[in-house]
DOTIFI-238893 format. One record per residue (C-alpha): residue in three letters; x, y, z. Coordinates in pm, whole numbers, plus 50000, padded with zeros to 5 digits. Example, Ala and Ser with C-alpha at 12.3 -4.5 7.8 and 13.67 -1.06 7.14 Angstrom:
ALA512304955050780;SER513674989450714;
//
This chain:
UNK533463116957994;UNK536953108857919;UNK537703143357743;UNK541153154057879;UNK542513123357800;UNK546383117157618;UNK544443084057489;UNK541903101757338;UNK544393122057142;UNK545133093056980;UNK542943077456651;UNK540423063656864;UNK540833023956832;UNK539122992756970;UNK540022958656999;UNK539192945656599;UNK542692963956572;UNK544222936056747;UNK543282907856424;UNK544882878256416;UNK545582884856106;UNK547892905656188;UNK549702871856368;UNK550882889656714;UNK553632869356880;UNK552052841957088;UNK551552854557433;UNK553302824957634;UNK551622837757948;UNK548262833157844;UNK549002800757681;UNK550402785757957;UNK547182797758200;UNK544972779457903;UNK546872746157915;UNK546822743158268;UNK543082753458243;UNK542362727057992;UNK544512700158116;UNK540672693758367;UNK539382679557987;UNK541852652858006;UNK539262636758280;UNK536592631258052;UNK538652618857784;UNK540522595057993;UNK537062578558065;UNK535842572057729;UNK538952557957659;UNK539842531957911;UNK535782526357958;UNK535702514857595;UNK538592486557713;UNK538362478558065;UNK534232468157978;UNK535332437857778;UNK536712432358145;UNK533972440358366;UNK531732423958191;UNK533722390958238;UNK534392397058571;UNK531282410558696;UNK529112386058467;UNK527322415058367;UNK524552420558053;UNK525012439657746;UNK522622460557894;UNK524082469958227;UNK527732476558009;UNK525722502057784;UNK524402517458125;UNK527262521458269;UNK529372535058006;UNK527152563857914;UNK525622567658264;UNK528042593458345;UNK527672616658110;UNK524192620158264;UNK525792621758606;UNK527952647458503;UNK524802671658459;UNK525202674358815;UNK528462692658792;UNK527402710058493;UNK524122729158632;UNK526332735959003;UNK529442749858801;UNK527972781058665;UNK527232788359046;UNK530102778659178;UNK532242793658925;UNK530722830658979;UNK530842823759326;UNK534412812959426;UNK535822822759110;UNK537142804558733;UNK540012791958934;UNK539022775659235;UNK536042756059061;UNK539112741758833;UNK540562724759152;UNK537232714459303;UNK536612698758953;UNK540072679958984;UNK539642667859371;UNK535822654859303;UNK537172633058995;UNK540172619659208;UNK537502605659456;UNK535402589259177;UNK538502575659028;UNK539662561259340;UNK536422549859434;UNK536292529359077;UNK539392516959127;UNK538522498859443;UNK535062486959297;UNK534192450959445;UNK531112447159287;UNK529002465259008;UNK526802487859257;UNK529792501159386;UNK531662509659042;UNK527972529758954;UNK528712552259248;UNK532032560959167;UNK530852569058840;UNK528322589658986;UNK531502609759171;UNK533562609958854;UNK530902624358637;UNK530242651458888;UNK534482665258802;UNK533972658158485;UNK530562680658438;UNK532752708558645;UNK535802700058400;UNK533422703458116;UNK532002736158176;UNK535002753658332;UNK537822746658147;UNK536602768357749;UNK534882796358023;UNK538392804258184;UNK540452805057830;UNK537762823057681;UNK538152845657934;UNK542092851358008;UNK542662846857594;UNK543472875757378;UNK541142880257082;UNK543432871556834;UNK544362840256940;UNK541322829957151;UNK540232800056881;UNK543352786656946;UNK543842791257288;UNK540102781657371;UNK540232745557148;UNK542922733057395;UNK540132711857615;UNK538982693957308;UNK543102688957270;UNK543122675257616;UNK539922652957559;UNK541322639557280;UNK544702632457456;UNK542592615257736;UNK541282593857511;UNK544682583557379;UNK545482577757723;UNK542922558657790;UNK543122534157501;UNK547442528857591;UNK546232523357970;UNK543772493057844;UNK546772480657619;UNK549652484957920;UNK546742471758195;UNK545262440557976;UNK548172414258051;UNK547072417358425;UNK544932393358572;UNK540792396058521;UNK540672409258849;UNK543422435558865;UNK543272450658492;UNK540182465158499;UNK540632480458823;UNK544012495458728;UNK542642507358458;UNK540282529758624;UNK542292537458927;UNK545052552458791;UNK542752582058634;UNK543032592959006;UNK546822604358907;UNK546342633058635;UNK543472647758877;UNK546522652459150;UNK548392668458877;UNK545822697258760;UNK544932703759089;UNK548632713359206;UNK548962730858871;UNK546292759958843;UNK546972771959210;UNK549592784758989;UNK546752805758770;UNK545932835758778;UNK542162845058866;UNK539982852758514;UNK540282889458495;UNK536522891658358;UNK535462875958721;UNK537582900458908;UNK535742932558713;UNK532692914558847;UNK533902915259209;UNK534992952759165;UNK538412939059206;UNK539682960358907;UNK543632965459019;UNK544072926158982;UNK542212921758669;UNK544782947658519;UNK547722930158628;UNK546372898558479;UNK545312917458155;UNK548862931158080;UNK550432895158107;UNK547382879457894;UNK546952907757614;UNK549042913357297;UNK549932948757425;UNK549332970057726;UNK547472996557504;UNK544962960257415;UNK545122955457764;UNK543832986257881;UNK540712981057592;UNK540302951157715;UNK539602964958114;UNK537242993557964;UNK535292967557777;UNK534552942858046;UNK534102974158297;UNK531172984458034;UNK530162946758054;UNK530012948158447;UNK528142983658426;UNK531713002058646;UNK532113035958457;UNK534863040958229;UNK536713066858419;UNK536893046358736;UNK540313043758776;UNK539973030059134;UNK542162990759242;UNK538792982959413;UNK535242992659357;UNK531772986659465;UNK529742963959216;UNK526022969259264;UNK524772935259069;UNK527362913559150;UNK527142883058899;UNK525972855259117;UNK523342839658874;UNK520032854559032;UNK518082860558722;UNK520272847358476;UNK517642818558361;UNK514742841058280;UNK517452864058040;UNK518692827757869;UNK514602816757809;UNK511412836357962;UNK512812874957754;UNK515642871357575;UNK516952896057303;UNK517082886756951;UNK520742885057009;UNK520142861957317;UNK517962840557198;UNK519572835456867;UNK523282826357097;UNK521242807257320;UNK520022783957033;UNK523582783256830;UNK525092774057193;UNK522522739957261;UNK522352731856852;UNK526182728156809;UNK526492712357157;UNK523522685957008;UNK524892682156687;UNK528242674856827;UNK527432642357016;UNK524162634656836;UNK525982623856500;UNK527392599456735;UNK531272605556833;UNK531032587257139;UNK529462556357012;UNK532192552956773;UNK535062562557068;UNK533512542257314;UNK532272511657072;UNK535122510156836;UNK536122474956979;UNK532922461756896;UNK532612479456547;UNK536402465856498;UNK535112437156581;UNK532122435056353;UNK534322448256039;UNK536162415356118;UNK539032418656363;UNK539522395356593;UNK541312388156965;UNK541542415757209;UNK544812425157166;UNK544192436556779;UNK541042450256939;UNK542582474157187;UNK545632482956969;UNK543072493556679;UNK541302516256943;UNK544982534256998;UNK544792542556598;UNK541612557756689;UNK543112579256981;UNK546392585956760;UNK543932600356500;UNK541962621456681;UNK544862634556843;UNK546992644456547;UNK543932660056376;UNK542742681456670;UNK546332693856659;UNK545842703456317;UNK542402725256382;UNK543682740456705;UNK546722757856476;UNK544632766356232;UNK541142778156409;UNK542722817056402;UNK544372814956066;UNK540652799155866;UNK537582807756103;UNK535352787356237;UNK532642787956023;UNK534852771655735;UNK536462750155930;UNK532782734156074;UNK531172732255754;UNK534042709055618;UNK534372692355935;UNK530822682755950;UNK530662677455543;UNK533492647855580;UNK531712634055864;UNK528622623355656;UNK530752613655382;UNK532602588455634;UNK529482582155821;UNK527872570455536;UNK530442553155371;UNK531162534255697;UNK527512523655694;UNK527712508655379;UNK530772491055419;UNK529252471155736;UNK526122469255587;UNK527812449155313;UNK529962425155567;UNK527612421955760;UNK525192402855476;UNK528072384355335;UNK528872349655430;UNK532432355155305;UNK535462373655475;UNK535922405055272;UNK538962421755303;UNK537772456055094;UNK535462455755312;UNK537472456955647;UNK539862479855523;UNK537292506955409;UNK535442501555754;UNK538752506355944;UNK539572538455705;UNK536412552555758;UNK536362551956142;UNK539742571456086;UNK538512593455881;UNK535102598956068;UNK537032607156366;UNK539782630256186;UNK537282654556023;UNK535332652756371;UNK538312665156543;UNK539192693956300;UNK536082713056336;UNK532952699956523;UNK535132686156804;UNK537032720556903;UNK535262745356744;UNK532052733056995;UNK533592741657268;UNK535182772857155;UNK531922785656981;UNK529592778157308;UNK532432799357494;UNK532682832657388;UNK529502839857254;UNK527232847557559;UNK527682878457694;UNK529242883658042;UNK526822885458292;UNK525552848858099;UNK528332831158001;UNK529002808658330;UNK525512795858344;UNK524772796557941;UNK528072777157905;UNK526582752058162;UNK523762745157987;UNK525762738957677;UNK527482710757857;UNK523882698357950;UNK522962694457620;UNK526312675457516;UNK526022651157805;UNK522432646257776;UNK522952635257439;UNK526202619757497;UNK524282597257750;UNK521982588157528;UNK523662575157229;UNK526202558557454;UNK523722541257683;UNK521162528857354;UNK523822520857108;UNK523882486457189;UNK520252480857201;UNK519922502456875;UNK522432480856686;UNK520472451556749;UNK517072468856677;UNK518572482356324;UNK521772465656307;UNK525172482256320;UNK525142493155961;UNK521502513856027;UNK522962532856315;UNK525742546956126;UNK523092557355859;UNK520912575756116;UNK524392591756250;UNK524922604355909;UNK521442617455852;UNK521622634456157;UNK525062649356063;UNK523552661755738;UNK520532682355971;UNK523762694656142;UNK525322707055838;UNK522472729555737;UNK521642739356055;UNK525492750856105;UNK524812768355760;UNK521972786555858;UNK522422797156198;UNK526382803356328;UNK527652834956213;UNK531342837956153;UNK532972848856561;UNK536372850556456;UNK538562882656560;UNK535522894656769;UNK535822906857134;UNK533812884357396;UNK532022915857453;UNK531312923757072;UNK529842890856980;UNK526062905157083;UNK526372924056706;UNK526962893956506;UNK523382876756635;UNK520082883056645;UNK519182892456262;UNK517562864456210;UNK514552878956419;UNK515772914756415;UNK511962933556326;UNK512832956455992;UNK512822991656035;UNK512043009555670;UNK511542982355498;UNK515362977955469;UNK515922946655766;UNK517512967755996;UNK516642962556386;UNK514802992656524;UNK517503013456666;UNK516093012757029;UNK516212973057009;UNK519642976156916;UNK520602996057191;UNK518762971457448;UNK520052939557236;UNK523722955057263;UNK523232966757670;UNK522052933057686;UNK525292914257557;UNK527282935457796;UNK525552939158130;UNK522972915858092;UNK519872939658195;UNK517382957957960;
//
């Protein structure tokens, strides 16, 4: 079809030319589109952080229950399902871009609204509001990078938003420290209300973005997905693999050479749930269940009960006033910061499969170890200081090996592996999963310390971690260096039928499993 060609003169190439091994310079352009992109994570991680503060405050000031303070810091993670299930919608509807700033305007409303709270009711609907951004945030933010990133440095361009959570976070923590010396009524309130200010910011910024070049194939709209291509690839020749790829993907024939076409099946989302769950592929199916299980795994071994509770498990491994309390929380923040630094410079260089399996491995160890440690002061009627320094190590260390694999590597895993036509709506339901979760720990962490004491939790964290391991093991095949559109080949395997005797797929399966992770129809 292309015979005539001066590229096809050329050694015929595709885009596992463009390794990262090979270390390209860094294209500035497309880094700067994926911090501005990812900067919308910064919402969620602001939260945690000041919510872990400003409820020693509410709860004085309200003269509310343990109860209602568990509710109400992990209620909005469940909220935020809201904005998860309408993003993939929205986003393939108005575009990658757009849903970034409706994120940012809906969590300056819920922020605001907090802010003002008089009373408890009212600070539960602006958390409803806020978690509605932050479920947009969520599921937006790895799509777009994934997206508008080279393949060689897509792992580190798409584990930016876990950078930005994890800079939230720090935020968060300083903003209880700088707030606290207010009055009872003012702090808390301050604390909140000045998340409103960073939503502002990201929604100025990424007007400045361009659109995801992947969503303007979709539209036909194949002149500006070229331009944007040329700025975000490693070379114009990648550029121009890149554009025949995704015009596979959006079934637009290769020789098209026209600015503006006609797409029959415009990616809306009609039909997109029954290829995710009622007749998926091998390949689907098996990226559909690596996509929920990390997203599970992530929050289930219990990250945000140790973010959001680290006063009170400060406090049990023996520290005491509130101003040790909230300046132990910034170690936390400071941590997780300076590790998920180290995994987002490294995610292209290792892989992600290595990187997981030791994040995950040290997060037993440190989960387990932690467990111990307040297991043992909590039974002892004497202050033990060996104790409270291995406690306070291990929720350093817990959170450091979190944050150089299973924190960034989630979100950049769940991204680029489902093919085109599903990756909007199979993202959002990875960021389902994740809150879901998220919401529960957070919201029975309380009651489940005092059902099995603090100690017990952190051993059913680590069990759970130890599932995660093999299940990482077992079931996420190694993505690194792949095109978004060549992940379909690397799953499936597992329940590919063998043909011969030899465990090879039948060859017409293939063919419909590969169709399938490009245009999304069999």
């Amino acid at each position: 079809m292309n015979e005539g060609k001066v590229v096809e003169a050329k050694p015929q190439k595709n885009l596992q030319d463009f390794d990262p091994k090979k270390k390209p310079k860094r294209n500035k352009y497309a880094f700067a589109c994926a911090m501005l992109a990812s900067m919308t994570s910064i919402l969620l991680g602001y939260d945690i952080g000041v919510m872990s503060g400003a409820a020693i405050y509410i709860k004085r000031d309200l003269k509310v229950s343990d109860t209602q303070i568990e509710v109400m810091m992990g209620i909005i993670n469940i909220y935020s399902l809201v904005g998860s299930c309408l993003a993939g919608r929205t986003s393939d509807w108005i575009g990658r871009r757009y849903t970034i700033v409706f994120a940012g305007a809906i969590f300056f409303v819920g922020a605001l609204l907090m802010g003002f709270s008089p009373n408890y009711a009212f600070l539960m609907f602006g958390r409803f509001i806020a978690g509605i951004g932050i479920g947009y945030a969520l599921m937006i933010a790895p799509v777009y990078t994934a997206e508008v990133s080279p393949a060689s440095s897509r792992g580190f361009l798409t584990s930016f938003p876990e950078v930005f959570i994890n800079s939230g976070i720090l935020l968060g923590y300083v903003s209880n420290y700088a707030f606290s010396k207010l009055s009872l009524q003012i702090g808390w309130r301050m604390m909140l209300g000045v998340g409103a200010i960073p939503s502002v910011i990201l929604a100025v910024g990424v007007l400045a973005m361009p659109e995801s070049p992947r969503w303007l194939v979709m539209r036909g709209r194949l002149g500006d997905a070229i331009k944007v291509l040329n700025k975000t690839s490693d070379s114009k020749e990648e550029a121009q693999l890149r554009l025949a790829e995704i015009k596979q993907a959006a079934g637009i024939p290769e020789d098209c050479t026209d600015e503006v076409v006609e797409v029959k099946n415009k990616n809306t989302g009609e039909g997109v749930w029954k290829e995710l769950f009622i007749y998926p592929t091998p390949a689907v199916r098996h990226i559909v269940i690596a996509a929920l299980g990390i997203h599970f795994f992530q929050q289930a071994s219990g990250i945000d009960a140790v973010v959001l509770y680290s006063p009170k498990i400060f406090q049990k491994a023996g520290i005491k006033g509130d101003t040790n309390l909230l300046l132990a929380t910034i170690a936390v923040g400071f941590v997780k910061t300076v590790f998920i630094l180290v995994a987002t410079f490294n995610l292209d260089k290792f892989g992600r499969r290595p990187m997981l399996l030791t994040s995950v491995g040290g997060m037993v160890v440190s989960l387990l170890t932690l467990a111990v440690s307040l297991t043992i002061i909590d039974h002892s009627e004497t202050k033990l200081i060996w104790a409270i320094g291995l406690s306070i190590a291990t929720v350093l260390s817990y959170v450091a090996t979190f944050s150089i694999g299973a924190g960034p590597i989630t979100w950049v895993y769940s991204s680029e592996i489902f093919p085109l036509r599903l990756r909007a709506q199979g993202a959002a339901m990875g960021v389902v999963v994740n809150r879901v979760t998220s919401g529960v720990i957070s919201m029975t962490f309380l009651s489940l310390e005092k059902a099995i004491t603090i100690g017990g939790a952190f051993f059913l964290f680590g069990g759970i971690a130890t599932i995660a391991w093999i299940f990482f093991y077992i079931m996420l095949p190694e993505t690194q260096g792949k095109t978004l559109e060549e992940m379909g080949e690397s799953f499936g395997k597992i329940w590919a039928k063998p043909k011969n005797g030899k465990g090879v797929e039948n060859d017409n399966e293939r063919v419909s499993q590969v169709q399938l992770g490009t245009n999304g129809s069999t």
